[in-house]
C-alpha positions in Angstrom: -0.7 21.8 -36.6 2.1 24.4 -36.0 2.5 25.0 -32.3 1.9 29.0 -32.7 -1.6 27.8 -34.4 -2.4 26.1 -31.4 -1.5 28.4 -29.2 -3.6 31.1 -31.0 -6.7 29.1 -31.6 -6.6 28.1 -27.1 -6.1 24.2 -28.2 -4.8 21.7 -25.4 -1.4 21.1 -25.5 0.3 17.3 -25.6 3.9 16.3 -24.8 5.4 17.5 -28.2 4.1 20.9 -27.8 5.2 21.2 -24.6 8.9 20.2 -25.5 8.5 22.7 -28.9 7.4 25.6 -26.4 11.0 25.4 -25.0 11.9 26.3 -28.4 10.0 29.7 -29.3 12.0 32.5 -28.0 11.3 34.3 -24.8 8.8 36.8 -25.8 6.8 34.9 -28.1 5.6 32.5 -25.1 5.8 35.9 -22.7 3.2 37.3 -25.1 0.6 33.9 -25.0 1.3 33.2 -21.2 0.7 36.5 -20.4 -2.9 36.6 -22.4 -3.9 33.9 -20.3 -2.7 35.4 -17.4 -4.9 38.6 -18.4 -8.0 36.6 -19.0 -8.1 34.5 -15.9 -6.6 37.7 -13.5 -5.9 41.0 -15.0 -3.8 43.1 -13.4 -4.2 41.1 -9.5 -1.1 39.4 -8.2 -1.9 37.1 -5.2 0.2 36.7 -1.7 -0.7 35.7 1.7 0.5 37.0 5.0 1.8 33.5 5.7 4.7 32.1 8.4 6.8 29.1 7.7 7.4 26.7 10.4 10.4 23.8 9.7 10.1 22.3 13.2 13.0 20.0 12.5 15.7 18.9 10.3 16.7 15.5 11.2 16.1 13.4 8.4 15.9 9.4 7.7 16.6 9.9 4.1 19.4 11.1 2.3 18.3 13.1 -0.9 21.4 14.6 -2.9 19.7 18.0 -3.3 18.6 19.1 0.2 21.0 21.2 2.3 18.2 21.0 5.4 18.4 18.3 6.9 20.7 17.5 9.4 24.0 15.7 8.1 27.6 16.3 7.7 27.4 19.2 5.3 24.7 20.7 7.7 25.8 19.4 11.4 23.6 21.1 13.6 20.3 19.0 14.3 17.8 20.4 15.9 14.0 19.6 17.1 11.8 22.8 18.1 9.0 21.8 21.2 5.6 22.4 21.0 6.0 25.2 23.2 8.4 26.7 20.7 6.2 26.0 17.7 3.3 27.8 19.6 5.5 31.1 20.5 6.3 31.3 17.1 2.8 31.0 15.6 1.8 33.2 19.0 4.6 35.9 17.7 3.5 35.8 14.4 -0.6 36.1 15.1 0.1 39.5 16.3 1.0 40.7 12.4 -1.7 39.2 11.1 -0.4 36.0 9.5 -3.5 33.7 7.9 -1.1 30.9 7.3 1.4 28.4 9.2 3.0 26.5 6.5 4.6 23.5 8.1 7.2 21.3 6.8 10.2 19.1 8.2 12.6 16.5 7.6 11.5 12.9 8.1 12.2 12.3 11.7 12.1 9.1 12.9 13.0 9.9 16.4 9.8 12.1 17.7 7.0 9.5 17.1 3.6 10.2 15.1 1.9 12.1 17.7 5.0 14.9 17.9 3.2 15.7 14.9 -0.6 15.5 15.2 -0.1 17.1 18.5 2.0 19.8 17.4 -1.5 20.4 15.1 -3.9 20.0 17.3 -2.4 22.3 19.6 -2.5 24.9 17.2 -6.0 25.2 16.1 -6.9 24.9 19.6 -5.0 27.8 20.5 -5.3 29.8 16.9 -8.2 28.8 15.4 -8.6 31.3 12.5 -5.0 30.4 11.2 -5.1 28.1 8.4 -2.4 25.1 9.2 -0.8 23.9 5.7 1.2 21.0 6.5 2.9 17.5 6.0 4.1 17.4 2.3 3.3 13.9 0.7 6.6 12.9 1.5 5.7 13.6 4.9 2.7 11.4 4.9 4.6 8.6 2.7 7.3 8.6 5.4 4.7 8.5 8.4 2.4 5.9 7.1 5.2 3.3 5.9 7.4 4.1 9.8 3.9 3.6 11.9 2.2 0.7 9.5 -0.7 3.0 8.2 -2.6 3.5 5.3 -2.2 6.7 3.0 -5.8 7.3 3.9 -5.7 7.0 7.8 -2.8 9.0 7.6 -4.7 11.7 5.8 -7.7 10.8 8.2 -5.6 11.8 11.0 -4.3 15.0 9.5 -7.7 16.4 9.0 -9.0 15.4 12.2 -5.6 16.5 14.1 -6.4 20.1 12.6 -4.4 20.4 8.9 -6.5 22.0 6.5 -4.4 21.9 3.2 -1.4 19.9 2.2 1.7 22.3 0.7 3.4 20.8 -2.8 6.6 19.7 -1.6 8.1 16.1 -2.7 7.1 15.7 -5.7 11.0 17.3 -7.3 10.7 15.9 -10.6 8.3 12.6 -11.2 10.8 11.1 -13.6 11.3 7.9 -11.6 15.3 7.5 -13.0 16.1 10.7 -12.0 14.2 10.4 -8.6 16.2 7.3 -8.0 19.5 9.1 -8.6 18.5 12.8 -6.7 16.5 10.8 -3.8 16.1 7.4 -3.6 13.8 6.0 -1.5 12.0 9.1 -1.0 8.4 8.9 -2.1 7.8 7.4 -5.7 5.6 9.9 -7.9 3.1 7.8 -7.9 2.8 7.8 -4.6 2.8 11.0 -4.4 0.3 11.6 -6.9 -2.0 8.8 -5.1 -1.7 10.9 -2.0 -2.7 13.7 -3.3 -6.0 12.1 -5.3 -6.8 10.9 -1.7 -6.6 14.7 -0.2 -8.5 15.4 -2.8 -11.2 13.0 -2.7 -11.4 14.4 0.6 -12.8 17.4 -0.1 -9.4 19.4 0.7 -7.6 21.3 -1.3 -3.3 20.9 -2.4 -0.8 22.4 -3.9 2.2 20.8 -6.6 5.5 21.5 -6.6 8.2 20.8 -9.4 12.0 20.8 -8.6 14.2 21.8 -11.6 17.2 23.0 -13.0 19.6 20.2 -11.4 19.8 16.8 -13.2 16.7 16.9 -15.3 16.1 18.0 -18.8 13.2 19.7 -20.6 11.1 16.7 -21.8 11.1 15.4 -17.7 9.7 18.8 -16.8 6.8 18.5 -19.4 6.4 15.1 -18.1 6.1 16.3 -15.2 3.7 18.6 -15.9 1.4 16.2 -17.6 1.0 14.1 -15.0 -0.4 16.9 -12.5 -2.4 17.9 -15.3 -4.1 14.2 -15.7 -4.7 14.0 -11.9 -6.6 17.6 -11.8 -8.8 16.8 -14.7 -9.1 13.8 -12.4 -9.9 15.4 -8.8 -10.0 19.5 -9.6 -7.9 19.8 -6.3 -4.9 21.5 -6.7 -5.0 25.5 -6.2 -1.8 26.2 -7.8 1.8 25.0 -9.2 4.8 26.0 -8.1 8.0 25.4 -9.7 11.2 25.6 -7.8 14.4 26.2 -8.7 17.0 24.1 -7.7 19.7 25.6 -4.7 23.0 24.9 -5.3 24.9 25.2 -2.2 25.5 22.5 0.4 24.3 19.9 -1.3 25.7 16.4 -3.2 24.4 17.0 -6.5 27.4 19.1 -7.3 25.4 20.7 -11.1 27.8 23.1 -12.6 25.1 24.8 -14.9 23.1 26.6 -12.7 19.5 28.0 -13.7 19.5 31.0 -15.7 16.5 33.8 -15.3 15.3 33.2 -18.9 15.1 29.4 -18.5 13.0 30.0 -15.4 10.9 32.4 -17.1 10.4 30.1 -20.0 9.3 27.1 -17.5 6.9 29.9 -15.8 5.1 30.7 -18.9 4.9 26.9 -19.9 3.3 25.8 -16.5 0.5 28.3 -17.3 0.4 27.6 -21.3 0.4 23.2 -20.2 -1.6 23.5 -17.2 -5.2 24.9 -18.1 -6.5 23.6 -15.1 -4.8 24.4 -12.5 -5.8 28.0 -11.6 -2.8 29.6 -10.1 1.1 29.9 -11.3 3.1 30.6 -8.2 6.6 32.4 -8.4 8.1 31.1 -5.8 10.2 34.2 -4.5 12.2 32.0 -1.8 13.7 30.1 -4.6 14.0 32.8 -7.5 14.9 36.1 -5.9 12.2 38.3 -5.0 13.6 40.2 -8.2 12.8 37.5 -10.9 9.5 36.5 -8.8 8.6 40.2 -9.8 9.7 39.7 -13.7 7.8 36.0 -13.8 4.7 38.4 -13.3 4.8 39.1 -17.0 5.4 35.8 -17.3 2.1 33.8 -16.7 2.6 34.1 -12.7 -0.1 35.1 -11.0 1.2 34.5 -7.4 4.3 35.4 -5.5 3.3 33.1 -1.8 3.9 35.5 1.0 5.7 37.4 3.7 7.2 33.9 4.9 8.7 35.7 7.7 11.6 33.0 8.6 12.3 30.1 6.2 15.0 27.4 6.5 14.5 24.6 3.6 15.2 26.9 0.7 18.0 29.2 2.8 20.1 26.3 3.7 21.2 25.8 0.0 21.5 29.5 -0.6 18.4 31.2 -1.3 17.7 34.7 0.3 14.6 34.0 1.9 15.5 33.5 5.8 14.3 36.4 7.0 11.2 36.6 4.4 9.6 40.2 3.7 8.3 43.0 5.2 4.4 43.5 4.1 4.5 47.1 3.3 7.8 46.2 0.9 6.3 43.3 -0.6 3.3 45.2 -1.3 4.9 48.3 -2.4 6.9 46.0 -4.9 4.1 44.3 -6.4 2.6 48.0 -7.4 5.9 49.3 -8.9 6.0 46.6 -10.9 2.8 47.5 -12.6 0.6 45.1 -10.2 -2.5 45.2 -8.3 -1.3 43.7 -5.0 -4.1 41.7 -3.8 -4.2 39.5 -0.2 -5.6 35.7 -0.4 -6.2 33.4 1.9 -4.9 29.9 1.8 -7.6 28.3 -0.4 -7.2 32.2 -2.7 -10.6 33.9 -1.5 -9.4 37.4 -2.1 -9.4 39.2 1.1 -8.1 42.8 0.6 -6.9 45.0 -2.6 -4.2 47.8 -2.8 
């Protein structure tokens, strides 16, 4: 069957239809992604008033893509305290933030319980903030360094405070090019194995994609699949996000950067490939605010959040340090034709502009 017939008559799409998508011009899968967009959400464009926490960036591994972590193209290490971690979430309370979203390098220096007790502390002391923490790389790195289990790494997370895991680490599942942009980090199917054990927890994830660097189109739809296969699987992942790739500061050294209408194209095919996963994230700290905006009409039905102060994404060039003011990012959403809408961290829809 033709690929436009399938995509009028709602079929599922395989691997070959997910590689011909790439094909039909940018309006053609606007017009399909955005129908489905319609259906599932109308008008409603969902962010969180969220703050992003990296409380270190001294790293064991070595990937060729990441500008964060500590090393000689980013010489300044640094470890927050506890007490530092809590000012900021204490700072950050008082404008109303739902979320910490927490993620650092893979320290080998601080010990286990740097981390849980960073956790703990935080619900004690803010126990109406949601804590979104420890990518599965995270936890692969943790449970290998202190001898655990992927399970009583997750049983400590949960009972340390964590109440949803962000998508980070899964970059592109394609184990060749995994071995080339970060070898040794977590495999994808330990990452997807992680993430079924969340799940089967009862807790709710997110999945991340990392492109426009080494890969090609058929590892994306790969990619893709695979998520797809674990949700029909578990039903636990709220939303995909797929992030472009930051050129500066890094080893990979890709000439062709990322251009808006390939991004816009991968947007629209994440929400065409991936009927089961609910949400398609534009991830603004990665895209420009601008093109997050655009992806809208895309098949995205979610930009994250404020932010507030970000380091990951910033450190290879994106604009998103400093995040966004609320009243601008809601003011944006609405001139673009939007119905702003606040979520919490698990996308119960808490207030409407």
């Amino acid at each position: 069957m033709d690929i436009l017939d399938k995509l009028e008559s709602g079929q599922r799409l395989d691997f070959d239809d997910g590689v011909k998508l790439y094909d039909l011009d940018l309006f053609t899968l606007a017009r399909f992604a955005d129908k489905r967009r319609k259906e599932l959400y109308g008008k409603k464009t969902f962010f969180n008033i969220n703050r992003h926490i990296n409380p270190t960036n001294i790293c064991k591994d070595i990937c060729k893509f990441c500008a964060f972590s500590a090393n000689r193209k980013n010489p300044n290490p640094y470890t927050l305290s506890h007490d530092e971690v809590l000012s900021i979430v204490e700072d950050a309370s008082k404008r109303g933030i739902k979320e910490v979203h927490i993620v650092s390098a893979h320290n080998d220096k601080v010990g286990l319980e740097w981390y849980m007790d960073m956790f703990r502390k935080i619900k004690e002391r803010f126990p109406h903030i949601h804590i979104k923490a420890l990518t599965a790389a995270e936890v692969n790195f943790l449970a290998k360094e202190y001898g655990l289990s992927f399970e009583q790494m997750i049983d400590m997370m949960i009972e340390s405070g964590v109440d949803s895991m962000p998508g980070g680490g899964a970059e592109i599942f394609d184990e060749e090019v995994r071995d080339y942009i970060c070898k040794g980090k977590v495999s994808s199917d330990e990452w997807l194995q992680i993430h079924r054990l969340w799940h089967h927890k009862g807790r709710k994830s997110n999945a991340t994609m990392l492109f426009g660097h080494v890969e090609n189109r058929a590892h994306r739809i790969d990619h893709m699949l695979r998520l797809r296969a674990l949700q029909d699987e578990t039903g636990g992942f709220n939303c995909f996000i797929p992030l472009i790739y930051q050129k500066e500061n890094n080893y990979l050294n890709v000439k062709n950067f990322v251009t808006g209408q390939e991004y816009l194209k991968t947007i629209a095919i994440a929400r065409l490939i991936l009927d089961n996963i609910p949400h398609i994230k534009a991830y603004w700290a990665t895209s420009t605010l601008s093109l997050a905006l655009v992806a809208q009409e895309f098949g995205a039905d979610d930009l994250d959040g404020t932010i507030e102060r970000e380091a990951i994404q910033s450190a290879a060039g994106a604009p998103s340090r400093y995040g966004v003011a609320l009243d601008e990012f809601v003011a944006l959403i609405k001139d673009s034709g939007f119905v702003p809408v606040e979520r919490d961290s698990l996308y119960n829809e808490l207030r409407e502009w």
